[in-house]
C-alpha positions as CSV (number, residue, x, y, z in Angstrom):
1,X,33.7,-9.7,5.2
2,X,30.0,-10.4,6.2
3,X,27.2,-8.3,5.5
4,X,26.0,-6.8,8.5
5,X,22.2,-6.1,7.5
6,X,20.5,-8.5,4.3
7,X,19.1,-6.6,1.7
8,X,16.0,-8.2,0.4
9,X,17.0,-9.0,-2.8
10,X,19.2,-11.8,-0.9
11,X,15.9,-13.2,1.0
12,X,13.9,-15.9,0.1
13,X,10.1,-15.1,-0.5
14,X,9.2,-16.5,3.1
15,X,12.1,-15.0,4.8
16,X,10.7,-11.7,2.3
17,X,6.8,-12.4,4.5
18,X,8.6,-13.0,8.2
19,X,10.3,-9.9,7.5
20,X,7.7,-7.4,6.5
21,X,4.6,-9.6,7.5
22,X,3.4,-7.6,10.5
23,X,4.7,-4.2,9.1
24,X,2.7,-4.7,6.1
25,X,-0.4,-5.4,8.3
26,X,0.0,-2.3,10.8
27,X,-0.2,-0.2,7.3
28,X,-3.3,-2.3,5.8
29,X,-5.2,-1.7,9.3
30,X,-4.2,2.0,8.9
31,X,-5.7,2.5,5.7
32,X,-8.5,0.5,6.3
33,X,-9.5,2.6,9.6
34,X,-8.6,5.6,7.7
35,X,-11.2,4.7,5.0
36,X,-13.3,4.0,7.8
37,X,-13.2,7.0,9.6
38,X,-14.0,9.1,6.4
39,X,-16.9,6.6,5.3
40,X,-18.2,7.4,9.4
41,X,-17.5,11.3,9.3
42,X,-19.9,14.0,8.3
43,X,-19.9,14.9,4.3
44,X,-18.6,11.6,3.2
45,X,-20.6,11.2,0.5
46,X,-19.2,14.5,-1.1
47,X,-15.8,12.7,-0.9
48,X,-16.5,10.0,-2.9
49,X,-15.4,11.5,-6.5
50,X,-12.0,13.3,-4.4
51,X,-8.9,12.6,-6.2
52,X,-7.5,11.8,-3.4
53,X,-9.5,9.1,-2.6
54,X,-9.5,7.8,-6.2
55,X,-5.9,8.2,-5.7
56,X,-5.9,5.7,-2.6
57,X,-8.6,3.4,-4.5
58,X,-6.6,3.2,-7.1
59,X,-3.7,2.1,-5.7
60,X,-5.6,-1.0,-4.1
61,X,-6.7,-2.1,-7.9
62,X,-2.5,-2.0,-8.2
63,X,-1.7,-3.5,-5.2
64,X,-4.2,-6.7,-6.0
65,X,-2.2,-7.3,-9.4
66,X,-0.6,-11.0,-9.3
67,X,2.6,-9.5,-10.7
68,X,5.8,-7.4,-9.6
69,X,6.1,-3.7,-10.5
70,X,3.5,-3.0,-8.2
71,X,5.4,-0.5,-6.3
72,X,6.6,1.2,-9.2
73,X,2.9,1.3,-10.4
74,X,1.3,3.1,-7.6
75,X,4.4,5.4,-7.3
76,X,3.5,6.4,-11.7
77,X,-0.1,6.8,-11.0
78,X,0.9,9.9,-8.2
79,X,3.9,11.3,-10.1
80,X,0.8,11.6,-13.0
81,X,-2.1,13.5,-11.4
């Protein structure tokens, strides 16, 4: 009996980027218009020290680490605050 959907663990780490390669994008360009949009609005300077936004800054130190667990990682820091 054949699988009828791969689970990632079975993909190779460039099968792993064709796969999630442009859905990973579409969520970078989110955030980064997001951050834009609060650096353009009114009061964003009084935003800077929001846990919130630490929260999402953060997670970006996380997600630049050059090992796995990064997921879990980011997932911690919110379950902690």
């Amino acid at each position: 009996m054949q699988k009828s959907q791969t689970s990632p663990g079975d993909l190779t780490a460039a099968e792993v980027l064709d796969t999630y390669f442009l859905e990973a994008r579409a969520r970078l360009i989110e955030l980064a218009a997001t951050l834009d949009r609060i650096d353009r609005a009114a009061g964003s300077q009084a935003v800077q020290s929001d846990a919130r936004l630490q929260f999402i800054q953060d997670s970006l130190r996380i997600l630049q680490r050059p090992q796995p667990g990064r997921a879990k990682a980011v997932q911690e820091l919110y379950s902690l605050k």
